[in-house]
C-alpha positions in Angstrom: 104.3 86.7 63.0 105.7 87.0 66.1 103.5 85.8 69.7 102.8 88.5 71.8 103.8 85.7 74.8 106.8 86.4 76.2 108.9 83.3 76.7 109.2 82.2 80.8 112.7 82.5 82.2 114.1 79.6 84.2 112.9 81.4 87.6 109.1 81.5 86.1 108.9 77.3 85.2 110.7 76.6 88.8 108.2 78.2 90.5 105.3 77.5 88.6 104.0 81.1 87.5 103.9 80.1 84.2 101.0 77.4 85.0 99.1 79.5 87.1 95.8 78.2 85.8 97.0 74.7 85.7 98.4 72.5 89.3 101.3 70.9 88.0 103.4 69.3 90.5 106.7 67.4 90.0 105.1 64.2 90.6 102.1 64.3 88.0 105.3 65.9 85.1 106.7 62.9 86.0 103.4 60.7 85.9 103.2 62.2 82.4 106.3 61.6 80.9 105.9 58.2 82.1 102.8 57.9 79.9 103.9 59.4 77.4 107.3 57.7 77.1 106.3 54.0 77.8 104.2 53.4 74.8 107.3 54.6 73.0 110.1 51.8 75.0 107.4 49.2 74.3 107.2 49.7 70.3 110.7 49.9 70.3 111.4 46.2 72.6 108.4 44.5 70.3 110.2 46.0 67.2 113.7 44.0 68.0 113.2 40.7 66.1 114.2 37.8 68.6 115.5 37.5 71.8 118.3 39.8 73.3 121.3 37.7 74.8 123.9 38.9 76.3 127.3 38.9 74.4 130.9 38.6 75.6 133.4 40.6 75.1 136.2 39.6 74.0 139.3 40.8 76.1 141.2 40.2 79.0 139.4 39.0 82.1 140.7 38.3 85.3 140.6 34.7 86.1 141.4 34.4 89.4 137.4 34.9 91.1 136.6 31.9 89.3 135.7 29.2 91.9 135.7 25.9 90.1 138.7 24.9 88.0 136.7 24.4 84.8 135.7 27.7 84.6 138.8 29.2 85.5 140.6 26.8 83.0 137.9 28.3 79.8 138.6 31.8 81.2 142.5 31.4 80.6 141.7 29.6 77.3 139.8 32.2 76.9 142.8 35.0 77.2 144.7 32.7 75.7 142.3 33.0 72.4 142.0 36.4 72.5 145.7 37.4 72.9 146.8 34.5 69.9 143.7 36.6 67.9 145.1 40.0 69.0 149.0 39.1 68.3 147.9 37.4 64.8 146.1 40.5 63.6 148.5 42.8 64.6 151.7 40.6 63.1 149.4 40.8 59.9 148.9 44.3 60.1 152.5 45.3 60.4 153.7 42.5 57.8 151.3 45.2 55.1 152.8 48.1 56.6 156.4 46.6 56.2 155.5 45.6 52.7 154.3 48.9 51.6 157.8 50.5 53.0 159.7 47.8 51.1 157.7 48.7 48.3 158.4 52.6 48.6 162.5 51.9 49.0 162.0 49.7 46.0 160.2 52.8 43.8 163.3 55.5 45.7 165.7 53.3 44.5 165.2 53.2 41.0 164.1 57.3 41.2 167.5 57.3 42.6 169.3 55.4 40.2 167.5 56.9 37.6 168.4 60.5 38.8 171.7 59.4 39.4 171.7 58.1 35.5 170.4 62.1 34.8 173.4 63.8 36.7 175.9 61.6 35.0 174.6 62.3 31.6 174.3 65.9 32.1 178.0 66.1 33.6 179.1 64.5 30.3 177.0 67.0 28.6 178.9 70.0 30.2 182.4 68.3 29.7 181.7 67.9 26.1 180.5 72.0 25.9 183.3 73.0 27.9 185.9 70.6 25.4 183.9 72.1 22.4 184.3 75.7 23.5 188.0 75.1 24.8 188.5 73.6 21.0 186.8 76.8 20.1 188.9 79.3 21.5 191.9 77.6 21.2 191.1 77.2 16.8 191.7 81.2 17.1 194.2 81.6 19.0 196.2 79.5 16.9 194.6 80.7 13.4 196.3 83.8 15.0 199.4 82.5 16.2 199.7 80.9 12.6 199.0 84.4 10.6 201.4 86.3 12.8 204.2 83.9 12.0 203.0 83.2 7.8 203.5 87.7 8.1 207.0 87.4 9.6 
């Protein structure tokens, strides 16, 4: 069944006819999302089993605001890391990707040669039917030749 309440157009909440009855001000909306909304962040920081740390990552950072030498000597051994990580998983990555295309010339190749092998036999196939009808026609002609000159 459909309500009888007409739904408020923007123009109706910003001004506040539609709570005519009621004093809602932006402060006490915001007062209860608040209460609303905290009860929820709180279940959902106790649910996370342990403590949160912060994680690093991994990627180039710039070295140079480091102050003291150690810890701008880990942050290069640190790039240094991550790009020796970065080049050794992409050298890996397109060693598989060169292997696959090796593989697919391997499998063209032999399709080749194999269709290759195809044409050659079916060439000699022709040559033998054009040979056979060329017998053929000539067996004929000379059948005829031979009659014409066993009735002079």
């Amino acid at each position: 069944m459909v309500s009888s309440m007409s739904l408020p157009d923007s123009r109706q909440i910003d001004s506040g006819e539609r709570y005519q009855d009621r004093d809602f001000s932006m402060i006490g909306r915001i007062v209860v999302a608040l209460v609303v909304l905290t009860p929820c962040l709180w279940m959902s920081c106790l649910s996370m089993p342990g403590e949160v740390h912060a994680q690093d990552v991994p990627g180039i950072e710039i070295c140079t605001v480091e102050k003291t030498m150690e810890r701008r000597t880990s942050c290069l051994q640190s790039n240094i890391n991550f790009l020796q990580n970065t080049i050794n998983r992409l050298t890996a990555d397109h060693q598989q990707k060169i292997d696959a295309a090796n593989r697919q010339i391997d499998a063209l190749k032999a399709l080749a040669a194999s269709l290759q092998k195809s044409v050659v036999d079916l060439q000699a196939a022709q040559k033998k039917m054009a040979d056979d009808l060329a017998k053929k026609a000539d067996t004929p002609a000379k059948d005829n030749a031979a009659a014409k000159a066993g009735g002079k």
